[in-house]
Every structure is written in C-alpha cells, then in structure tokens.
N, CA, C and O atoms as CSV, one atom per row, in Angstrom:
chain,resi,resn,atom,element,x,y,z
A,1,UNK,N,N,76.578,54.318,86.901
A,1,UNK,CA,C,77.265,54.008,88.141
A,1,UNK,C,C,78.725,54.450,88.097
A,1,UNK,O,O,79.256,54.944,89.091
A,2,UNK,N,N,79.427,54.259,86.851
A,2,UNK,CA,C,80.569,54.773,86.631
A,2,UNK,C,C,80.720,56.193,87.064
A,2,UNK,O,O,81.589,56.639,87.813
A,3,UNK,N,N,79.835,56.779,86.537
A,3,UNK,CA,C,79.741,58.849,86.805
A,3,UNK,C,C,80.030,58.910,88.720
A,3,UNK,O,O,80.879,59.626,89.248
A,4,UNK,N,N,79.285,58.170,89.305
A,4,UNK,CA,C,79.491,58.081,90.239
A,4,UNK,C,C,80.547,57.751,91.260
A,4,UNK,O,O,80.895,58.434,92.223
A,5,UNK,N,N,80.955,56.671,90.903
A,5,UNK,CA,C,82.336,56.551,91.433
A,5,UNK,C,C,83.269,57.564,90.903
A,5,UNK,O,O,83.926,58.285,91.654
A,6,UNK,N,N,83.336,57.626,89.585
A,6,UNK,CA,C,84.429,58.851,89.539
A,6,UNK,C,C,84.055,60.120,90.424
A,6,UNK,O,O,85.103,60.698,90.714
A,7,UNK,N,N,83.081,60.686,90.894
A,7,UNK,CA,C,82.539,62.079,91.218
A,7,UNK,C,C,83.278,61.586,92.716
A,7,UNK,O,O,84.127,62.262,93.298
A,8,UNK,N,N,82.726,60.184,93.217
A,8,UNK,CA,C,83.603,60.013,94.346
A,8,UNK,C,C,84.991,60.290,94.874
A,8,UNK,O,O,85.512,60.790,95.871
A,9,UNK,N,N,85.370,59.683,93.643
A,9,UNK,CA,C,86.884,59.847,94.176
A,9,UNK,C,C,87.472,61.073,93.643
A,9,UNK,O,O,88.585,61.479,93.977
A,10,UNK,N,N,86.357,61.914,92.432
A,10,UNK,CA,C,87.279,63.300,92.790
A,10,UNK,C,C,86.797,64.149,94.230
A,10,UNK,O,O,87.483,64.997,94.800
A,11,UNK,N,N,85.885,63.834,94.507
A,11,UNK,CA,C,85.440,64.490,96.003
A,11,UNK,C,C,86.576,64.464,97.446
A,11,UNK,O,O,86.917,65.207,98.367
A,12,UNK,N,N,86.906,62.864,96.831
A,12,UNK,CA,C,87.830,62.571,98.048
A,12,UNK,C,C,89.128,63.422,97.977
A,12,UNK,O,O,89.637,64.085,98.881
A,13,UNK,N,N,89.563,63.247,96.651
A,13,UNK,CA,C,91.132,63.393,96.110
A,13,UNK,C,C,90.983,65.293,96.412
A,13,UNK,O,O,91.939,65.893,96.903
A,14,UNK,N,N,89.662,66.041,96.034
A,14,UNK,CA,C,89.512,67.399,96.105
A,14,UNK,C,C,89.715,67.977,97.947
A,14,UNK,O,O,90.375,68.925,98.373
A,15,UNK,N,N,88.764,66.859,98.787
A,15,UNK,CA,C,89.253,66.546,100.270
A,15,UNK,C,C,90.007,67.142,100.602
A,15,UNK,O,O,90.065,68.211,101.208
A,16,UNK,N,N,90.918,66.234,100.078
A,16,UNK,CA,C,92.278,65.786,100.753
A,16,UNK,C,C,93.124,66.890,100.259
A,16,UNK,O,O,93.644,67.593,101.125
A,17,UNK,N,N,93.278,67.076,99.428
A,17,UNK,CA,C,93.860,68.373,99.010
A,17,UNK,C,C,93.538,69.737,99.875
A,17,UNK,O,O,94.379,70.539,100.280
A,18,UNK,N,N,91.944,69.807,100.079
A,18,UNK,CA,C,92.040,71.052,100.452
A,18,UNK,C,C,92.049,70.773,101.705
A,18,UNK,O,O,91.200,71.594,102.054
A,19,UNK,N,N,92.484,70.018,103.080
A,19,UNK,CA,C,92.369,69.539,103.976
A,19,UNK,C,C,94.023,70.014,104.378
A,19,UNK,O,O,94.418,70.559,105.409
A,20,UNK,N,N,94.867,69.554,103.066
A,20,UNK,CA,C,96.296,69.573,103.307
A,20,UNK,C,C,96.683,71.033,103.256
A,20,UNK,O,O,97.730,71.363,103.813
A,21,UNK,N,N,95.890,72.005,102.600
A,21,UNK,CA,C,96.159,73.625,102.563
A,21,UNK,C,C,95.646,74.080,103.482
A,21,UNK,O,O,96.377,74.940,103.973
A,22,UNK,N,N,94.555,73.936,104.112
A,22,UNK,CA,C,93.617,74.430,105.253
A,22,UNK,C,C,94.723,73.976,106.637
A,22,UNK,O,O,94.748,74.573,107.713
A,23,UNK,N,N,95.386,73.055,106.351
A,23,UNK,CA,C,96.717,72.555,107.828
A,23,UNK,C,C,97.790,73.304,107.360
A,23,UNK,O,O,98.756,73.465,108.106
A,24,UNK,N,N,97.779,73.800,106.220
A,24,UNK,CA,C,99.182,74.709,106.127
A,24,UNK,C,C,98.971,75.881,106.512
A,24,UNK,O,O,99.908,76.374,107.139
A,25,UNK,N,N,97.607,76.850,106.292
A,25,UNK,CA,C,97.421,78.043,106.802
A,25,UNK,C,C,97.060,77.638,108.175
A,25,UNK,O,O,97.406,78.586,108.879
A,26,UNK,N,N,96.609,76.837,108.824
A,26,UNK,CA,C,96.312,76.771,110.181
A,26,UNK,C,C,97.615,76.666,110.934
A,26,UNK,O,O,97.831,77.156,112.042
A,27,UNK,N,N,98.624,75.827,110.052
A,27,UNK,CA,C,100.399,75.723,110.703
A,27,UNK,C,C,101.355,77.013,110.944
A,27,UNK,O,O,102.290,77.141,111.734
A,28,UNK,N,N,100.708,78.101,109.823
A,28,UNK,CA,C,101.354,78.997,109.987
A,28,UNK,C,C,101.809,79.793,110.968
A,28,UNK,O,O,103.025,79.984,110.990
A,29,UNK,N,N,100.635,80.692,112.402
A,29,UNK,CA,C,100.873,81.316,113.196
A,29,UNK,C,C,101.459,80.580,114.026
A,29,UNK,O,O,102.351,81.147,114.658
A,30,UNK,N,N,101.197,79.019,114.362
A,30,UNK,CA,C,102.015,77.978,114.765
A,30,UNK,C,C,103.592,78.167,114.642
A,30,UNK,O,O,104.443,78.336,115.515
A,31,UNK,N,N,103.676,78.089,113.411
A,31,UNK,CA,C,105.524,77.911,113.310
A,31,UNK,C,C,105.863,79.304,114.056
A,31,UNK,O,O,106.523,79.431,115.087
A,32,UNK,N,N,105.227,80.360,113.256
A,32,UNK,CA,C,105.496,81.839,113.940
A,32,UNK,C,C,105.949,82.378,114.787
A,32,UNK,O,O,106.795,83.258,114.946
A,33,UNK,N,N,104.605,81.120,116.032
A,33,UNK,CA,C,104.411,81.437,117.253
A,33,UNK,C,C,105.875,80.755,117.971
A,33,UNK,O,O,106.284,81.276,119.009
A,34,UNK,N,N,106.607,79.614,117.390
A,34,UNK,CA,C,107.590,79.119,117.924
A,34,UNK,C,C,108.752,79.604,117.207
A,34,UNK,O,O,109.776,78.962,117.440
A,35,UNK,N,N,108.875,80.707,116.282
A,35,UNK,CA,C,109.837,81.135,116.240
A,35,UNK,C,C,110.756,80.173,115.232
A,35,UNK,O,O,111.965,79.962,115.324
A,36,UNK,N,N,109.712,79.591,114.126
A,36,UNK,CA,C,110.339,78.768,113.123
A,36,UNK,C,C,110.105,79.358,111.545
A,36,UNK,O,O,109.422,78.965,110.598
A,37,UNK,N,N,110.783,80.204,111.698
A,37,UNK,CA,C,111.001,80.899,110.621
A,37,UNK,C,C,110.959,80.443,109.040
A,37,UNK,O,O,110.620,81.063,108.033
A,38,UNK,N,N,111.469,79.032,109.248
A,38,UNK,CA,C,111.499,78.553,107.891
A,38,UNK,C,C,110.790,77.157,107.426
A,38,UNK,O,O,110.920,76.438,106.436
A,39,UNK,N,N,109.738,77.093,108.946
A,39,UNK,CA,C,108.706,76.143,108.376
A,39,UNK,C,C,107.454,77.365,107.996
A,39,UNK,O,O,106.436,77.100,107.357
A,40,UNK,N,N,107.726,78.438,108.430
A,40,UNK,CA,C,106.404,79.324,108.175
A,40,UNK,C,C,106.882,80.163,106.885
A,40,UNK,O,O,106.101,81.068,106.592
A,41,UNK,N,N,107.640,80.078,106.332
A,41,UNK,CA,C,108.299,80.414,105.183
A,41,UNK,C,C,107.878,79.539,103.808
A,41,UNK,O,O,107.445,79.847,102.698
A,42,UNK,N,N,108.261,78.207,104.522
A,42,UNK,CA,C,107.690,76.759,103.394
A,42,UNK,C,C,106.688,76.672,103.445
A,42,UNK,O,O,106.113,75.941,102.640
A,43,UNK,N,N,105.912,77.448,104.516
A,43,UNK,CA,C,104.265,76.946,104.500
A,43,UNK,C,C,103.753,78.111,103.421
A,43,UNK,O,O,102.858,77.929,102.596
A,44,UNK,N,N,104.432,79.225,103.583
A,44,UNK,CA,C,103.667,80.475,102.936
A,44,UNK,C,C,103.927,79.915,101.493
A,44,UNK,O,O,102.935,79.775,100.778
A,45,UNK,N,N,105.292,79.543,100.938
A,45,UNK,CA,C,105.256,79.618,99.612
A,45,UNK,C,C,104.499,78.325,99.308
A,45,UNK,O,O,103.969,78.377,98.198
A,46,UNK,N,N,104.300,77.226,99.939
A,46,UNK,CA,C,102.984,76.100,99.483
A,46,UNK,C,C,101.819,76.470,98.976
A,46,UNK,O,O,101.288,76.159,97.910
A,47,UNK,N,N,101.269,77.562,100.329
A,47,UNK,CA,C,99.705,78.465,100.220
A,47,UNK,C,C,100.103,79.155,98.867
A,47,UNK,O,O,99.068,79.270,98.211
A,48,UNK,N,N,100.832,79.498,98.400
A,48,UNK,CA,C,101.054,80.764,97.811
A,48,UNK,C,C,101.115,80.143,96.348
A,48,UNK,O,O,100.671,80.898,95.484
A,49,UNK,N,N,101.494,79.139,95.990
A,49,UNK,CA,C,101.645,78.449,94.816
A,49,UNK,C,C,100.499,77.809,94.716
A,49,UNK,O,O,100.352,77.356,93.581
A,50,UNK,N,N,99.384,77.519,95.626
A,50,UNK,CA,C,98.151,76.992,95.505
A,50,UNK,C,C,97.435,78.314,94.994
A,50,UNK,O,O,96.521,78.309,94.169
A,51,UNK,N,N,97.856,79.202,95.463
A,51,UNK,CA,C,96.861,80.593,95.155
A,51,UNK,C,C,96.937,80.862,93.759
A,51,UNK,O,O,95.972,80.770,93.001
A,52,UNK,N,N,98.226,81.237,93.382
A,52,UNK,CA,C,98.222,81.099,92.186
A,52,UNK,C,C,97.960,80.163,90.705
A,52,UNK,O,O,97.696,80.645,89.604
A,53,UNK,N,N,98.105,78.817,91.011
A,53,UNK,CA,C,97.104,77.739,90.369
A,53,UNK,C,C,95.490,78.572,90.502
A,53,UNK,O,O,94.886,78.869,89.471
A,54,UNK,N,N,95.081,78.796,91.485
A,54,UNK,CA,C,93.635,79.124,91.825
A,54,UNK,C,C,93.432,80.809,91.102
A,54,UNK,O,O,92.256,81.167,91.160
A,55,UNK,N,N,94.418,81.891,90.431
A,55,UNK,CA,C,93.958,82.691,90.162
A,55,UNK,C,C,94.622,82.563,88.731
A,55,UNK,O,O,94.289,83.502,88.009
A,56,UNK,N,N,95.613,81.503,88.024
A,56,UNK,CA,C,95.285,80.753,86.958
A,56,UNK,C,C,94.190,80.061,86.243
A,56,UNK,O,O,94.055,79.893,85.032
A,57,UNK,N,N,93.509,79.730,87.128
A,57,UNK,CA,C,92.177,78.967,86.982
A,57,UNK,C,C,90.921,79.802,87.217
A,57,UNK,O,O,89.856,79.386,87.671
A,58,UNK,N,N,91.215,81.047,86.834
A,58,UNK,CA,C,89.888,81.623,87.344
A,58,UNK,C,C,89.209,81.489,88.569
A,58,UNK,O,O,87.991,81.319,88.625
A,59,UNK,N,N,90.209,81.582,89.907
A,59,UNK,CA,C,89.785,81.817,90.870
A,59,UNK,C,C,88.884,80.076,91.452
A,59,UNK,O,O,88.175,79.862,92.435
A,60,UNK,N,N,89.354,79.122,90.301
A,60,UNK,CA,C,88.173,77.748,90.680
A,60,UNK,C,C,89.729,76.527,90.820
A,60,UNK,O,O,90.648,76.435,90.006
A,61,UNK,N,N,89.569,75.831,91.976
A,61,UNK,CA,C,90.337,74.613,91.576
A,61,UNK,C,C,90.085,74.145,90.454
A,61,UNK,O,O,88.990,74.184,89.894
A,62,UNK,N,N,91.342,73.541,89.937
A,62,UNK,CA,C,91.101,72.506,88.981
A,62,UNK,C,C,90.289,71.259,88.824
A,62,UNK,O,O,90.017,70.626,87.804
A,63,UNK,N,N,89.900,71.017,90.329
A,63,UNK,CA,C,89.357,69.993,89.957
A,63,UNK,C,C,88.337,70.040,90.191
A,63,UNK,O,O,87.700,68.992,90.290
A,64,UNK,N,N,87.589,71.569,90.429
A,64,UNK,CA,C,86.441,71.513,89.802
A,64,UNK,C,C,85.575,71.185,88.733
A,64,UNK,O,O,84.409,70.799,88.649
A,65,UNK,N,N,86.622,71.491,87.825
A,65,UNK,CA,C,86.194,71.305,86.293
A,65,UNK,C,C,86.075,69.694,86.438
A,65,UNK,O,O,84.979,69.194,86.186
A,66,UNK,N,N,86.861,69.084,86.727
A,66,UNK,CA,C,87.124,67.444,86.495
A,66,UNK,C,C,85.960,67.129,87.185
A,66,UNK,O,O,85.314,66.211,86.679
A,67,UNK,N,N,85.315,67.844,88.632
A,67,UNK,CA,C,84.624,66.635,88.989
A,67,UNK,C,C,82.890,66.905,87.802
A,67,UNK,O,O,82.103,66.071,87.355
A,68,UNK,N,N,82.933,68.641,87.664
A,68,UNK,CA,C,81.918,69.134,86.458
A,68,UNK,C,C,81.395,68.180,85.835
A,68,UNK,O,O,80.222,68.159,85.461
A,69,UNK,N,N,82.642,66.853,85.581
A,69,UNK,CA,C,82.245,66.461,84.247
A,69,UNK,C,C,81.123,65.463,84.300
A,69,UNK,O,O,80.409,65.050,83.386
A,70,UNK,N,N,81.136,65.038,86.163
A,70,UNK,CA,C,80.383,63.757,86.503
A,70,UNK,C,C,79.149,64.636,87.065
A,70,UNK,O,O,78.664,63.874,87.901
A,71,UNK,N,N,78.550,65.542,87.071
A,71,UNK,CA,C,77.584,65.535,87.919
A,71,UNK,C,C,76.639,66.786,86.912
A,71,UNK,O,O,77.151,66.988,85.811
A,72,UNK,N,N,75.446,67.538,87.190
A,72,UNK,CA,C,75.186,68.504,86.769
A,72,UNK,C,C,75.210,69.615,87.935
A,72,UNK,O,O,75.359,70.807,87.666
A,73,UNK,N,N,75.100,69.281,88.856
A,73,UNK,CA,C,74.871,69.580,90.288
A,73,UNK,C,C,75.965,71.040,90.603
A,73,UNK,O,O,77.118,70.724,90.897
A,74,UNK,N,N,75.753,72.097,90.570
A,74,UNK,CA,C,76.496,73.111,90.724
A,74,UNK,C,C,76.021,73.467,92.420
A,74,UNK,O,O,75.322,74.473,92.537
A,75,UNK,N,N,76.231,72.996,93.219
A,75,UNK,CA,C,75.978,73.422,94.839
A,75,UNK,C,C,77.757,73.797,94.921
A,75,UNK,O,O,78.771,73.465,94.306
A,76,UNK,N,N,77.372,74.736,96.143
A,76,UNK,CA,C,79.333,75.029,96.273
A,76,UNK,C,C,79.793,73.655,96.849
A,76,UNK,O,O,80.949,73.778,97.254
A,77,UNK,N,N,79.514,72.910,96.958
A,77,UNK,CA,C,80.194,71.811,97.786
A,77,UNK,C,C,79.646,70.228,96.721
A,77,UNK,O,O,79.625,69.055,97.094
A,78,UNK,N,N,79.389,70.620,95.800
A,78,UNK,CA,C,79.169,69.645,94.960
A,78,UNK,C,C,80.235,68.550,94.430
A,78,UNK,O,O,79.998,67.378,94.138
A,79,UNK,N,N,81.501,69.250,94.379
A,79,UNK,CA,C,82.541,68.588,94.135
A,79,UNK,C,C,83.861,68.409,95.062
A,79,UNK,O,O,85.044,68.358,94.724
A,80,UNK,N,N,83.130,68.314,96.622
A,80,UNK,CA,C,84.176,68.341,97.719
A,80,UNK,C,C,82.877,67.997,99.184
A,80,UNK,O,O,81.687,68.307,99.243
A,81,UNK,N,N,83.749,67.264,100.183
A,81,UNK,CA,C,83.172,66.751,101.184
A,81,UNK,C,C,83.150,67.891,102.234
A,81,UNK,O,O,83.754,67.545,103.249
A,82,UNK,N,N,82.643,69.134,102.301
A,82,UNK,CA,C,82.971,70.229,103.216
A,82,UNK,C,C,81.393,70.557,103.299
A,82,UNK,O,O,80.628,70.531,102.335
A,83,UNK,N,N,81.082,70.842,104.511
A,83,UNK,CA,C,79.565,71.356,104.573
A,83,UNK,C,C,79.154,72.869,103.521
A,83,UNK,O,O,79.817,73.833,103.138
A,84,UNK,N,N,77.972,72.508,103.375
A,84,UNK,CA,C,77.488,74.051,102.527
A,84,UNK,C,C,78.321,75.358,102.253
A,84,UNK,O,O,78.973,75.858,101.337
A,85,UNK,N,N,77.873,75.694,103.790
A,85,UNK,CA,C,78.802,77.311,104.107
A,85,UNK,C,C,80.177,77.530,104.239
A,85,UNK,O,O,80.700,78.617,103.994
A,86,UNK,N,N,81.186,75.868,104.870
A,86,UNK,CA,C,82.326,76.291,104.445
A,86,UNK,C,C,82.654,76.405,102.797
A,86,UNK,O,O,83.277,77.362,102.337
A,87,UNK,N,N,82.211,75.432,102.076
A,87,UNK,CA,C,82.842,75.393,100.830
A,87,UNK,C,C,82.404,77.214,100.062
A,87,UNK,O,O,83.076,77.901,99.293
A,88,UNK,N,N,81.148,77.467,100.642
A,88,UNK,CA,C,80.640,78.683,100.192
A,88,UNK,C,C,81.290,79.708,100.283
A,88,UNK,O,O,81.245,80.656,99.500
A,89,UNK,N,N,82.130,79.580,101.511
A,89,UNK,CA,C,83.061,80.881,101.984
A,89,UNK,C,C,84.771,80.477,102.304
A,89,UNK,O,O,85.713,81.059,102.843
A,90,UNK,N,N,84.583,79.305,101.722
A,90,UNK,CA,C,85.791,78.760,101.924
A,90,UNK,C,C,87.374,79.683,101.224
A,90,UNK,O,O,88.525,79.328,101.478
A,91,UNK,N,N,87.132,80.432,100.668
A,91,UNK,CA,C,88.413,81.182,99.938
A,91,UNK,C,C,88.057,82.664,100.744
A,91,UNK,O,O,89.012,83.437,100.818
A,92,UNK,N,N,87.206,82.961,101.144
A,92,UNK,CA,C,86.957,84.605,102.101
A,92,UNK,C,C,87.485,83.791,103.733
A,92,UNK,O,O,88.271,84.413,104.447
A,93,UNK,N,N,86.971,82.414,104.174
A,93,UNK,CA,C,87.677,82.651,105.173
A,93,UNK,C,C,89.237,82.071,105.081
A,93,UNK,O,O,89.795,82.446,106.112
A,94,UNK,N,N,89.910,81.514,104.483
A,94,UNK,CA,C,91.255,80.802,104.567
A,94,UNK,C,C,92.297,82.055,103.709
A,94,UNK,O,O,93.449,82.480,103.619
A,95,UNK,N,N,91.009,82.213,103.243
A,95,UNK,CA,C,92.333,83.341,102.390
A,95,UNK,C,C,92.643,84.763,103.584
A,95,UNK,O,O,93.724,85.343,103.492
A,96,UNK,N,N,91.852,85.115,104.404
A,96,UNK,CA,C,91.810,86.043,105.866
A,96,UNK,C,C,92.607,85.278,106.600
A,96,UNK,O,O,93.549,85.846,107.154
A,97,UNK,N,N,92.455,83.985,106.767
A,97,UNK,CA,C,93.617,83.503,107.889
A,97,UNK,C,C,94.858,83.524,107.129
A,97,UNK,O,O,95.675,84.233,107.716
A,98,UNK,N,N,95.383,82.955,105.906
A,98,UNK,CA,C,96.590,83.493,105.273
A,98,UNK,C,C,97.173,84.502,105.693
A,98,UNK,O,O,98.030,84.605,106.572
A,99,UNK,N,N,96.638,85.352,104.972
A,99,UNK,CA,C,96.799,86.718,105.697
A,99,UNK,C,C,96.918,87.141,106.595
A,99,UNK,O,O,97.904,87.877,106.652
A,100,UNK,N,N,96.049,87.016,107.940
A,100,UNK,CA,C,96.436,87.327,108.818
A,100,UNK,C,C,97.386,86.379,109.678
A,100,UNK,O,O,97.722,86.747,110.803
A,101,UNK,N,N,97.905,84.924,109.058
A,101,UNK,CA,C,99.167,84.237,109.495
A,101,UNK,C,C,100.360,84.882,108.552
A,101,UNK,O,O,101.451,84.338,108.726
A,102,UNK,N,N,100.338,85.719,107.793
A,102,UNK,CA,C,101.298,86.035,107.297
A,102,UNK,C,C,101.854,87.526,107.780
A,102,UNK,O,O,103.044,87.808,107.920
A,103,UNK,N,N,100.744,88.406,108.000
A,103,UNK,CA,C,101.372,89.533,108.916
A,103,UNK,C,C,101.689,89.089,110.341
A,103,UNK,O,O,102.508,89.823,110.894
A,104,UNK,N,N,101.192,87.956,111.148
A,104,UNK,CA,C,101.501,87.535,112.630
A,104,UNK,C,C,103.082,87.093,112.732
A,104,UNK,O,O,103.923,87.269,113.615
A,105,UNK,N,N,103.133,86.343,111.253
A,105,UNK,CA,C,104.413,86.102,111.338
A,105,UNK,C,C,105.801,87.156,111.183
A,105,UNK,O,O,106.836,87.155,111.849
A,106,UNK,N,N,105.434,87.945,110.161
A,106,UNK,CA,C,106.244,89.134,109.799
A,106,UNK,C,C,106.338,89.437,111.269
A,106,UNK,O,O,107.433,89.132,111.741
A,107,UNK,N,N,105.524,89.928,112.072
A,107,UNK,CA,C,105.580,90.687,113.561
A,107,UNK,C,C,106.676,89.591,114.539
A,107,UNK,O,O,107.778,89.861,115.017
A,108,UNK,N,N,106.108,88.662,114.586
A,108,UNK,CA,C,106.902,87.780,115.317
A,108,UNK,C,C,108.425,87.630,114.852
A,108,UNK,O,O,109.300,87.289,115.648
A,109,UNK,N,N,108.709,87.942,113.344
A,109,UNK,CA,C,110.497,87.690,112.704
A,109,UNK,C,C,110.853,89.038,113.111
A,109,UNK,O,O,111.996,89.365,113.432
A,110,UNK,N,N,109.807,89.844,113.089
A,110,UNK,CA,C,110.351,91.361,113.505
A,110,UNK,C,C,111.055,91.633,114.947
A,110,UNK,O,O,112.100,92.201,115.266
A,111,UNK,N,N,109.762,90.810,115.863
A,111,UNK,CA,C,110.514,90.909,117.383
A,111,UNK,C,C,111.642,90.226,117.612
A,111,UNK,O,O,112.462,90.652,118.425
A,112,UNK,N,N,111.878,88.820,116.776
A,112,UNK,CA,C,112.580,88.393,116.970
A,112,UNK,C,C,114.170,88.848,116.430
A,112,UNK,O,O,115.301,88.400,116.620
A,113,UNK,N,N,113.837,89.501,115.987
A,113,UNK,CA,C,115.175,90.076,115.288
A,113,UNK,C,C,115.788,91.432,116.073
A,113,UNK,O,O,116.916,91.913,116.183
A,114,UNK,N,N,114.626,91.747,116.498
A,114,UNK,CA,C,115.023,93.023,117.599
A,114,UNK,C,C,115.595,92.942,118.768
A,114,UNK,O,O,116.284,93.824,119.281
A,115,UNK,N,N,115.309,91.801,119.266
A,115,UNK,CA,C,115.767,90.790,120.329
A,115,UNK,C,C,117.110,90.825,120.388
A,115,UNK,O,O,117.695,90.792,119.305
A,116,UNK,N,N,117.949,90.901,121.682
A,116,UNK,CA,C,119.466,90.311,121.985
A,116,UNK,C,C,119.366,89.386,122.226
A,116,UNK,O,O,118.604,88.898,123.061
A,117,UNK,N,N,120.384,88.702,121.313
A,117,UNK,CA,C,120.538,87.547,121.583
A,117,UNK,C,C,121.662,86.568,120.726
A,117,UNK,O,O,121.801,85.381,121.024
C-alpha cells in the first residue's frame, strides 16, 4: 500500500510540474502578443532551464526515475495524470509550441522596435 501512495504523490507532484511548464509555453505568445517583452523573456528562460534538466536526463524527467521505483508499469503516462497520447507526444507537441512562441515573439520585439514611437 505504501508503493502506492508514494506512486501517488509522485504522479501528482509530476502534474503539477508539468501543468506549470505547459502555462509557461502557453503564456508565451500571450506576453508577445501584449508586447511584454520581459515576461516572455522569463518565461523562455524557465522553459529553457526545464529543457535542459530534460536533455541532462536523457531526454526523461527526473521524476520519472523516482516514480520507476513504485510501479513496474512503463505506459507513457504511468508516472503522470495526462491521458495516453498527450503524455506520448507530450515533448513533440510543447516543444513545437516553444518554438513556435519563441519565433512569434522575436517577430512581435521586431515590429515593435521598428515602430515610432
């Protein structure tokens, strides 16, 4: 029963985490779009320091391994509350919106700089 509760609460704690990066790349074209240069700046280097933990780690959260320890169960979503196919494609699609919030933004500091004003 113990294995269990722990697998729980790394599921949750894994959540919540990736819940809080998935609102930072979703914040991005946001700030962009309003011309906030330096919340879409703080958002990139957040994403960006998560990325790198993640290509430190062989491309796997960390707490994959941790929740590993409670389960045998290797499903992509074994150690996080996200349906099947997102967790499955979860780094092909967030890592495309990155990206493409990070060139939207470049374009948007660009116009804005071209701008009188």
């Amino acid at each position: 029963m113990q294995s269990i509760s722990a697998l729980r609460a790394v599921k949750v704690a894994h959540t919540l985490v990736w819940a809080f990066f998935a609102t930072c790349i979703l914040a991005l074209p946001v700030a962009a779009f309003r011309q906030d240069f330096r919340a879409a700046t703080l958002l990139i280097a957040i994403v960006t320091l998560e990325v790198l933990v993640l290509i430190l780690n062989r491309f796997r959260c960390p707490l994959t391994g941790v929740a590993a320890r409670y389960t045998r169960d290797r499903s992509d979503n074994f150690d996080i509350y996200l349906p099947l196919w997102v967790a499955r494609y979860n780094k092909q699609i967030f890592g495309a919106l990155f990206v493409a919030g990070i060139v939207y933004t470049l374009v948007q500091w660009r116009a804005s700089s071209g701008s009188p004003g």
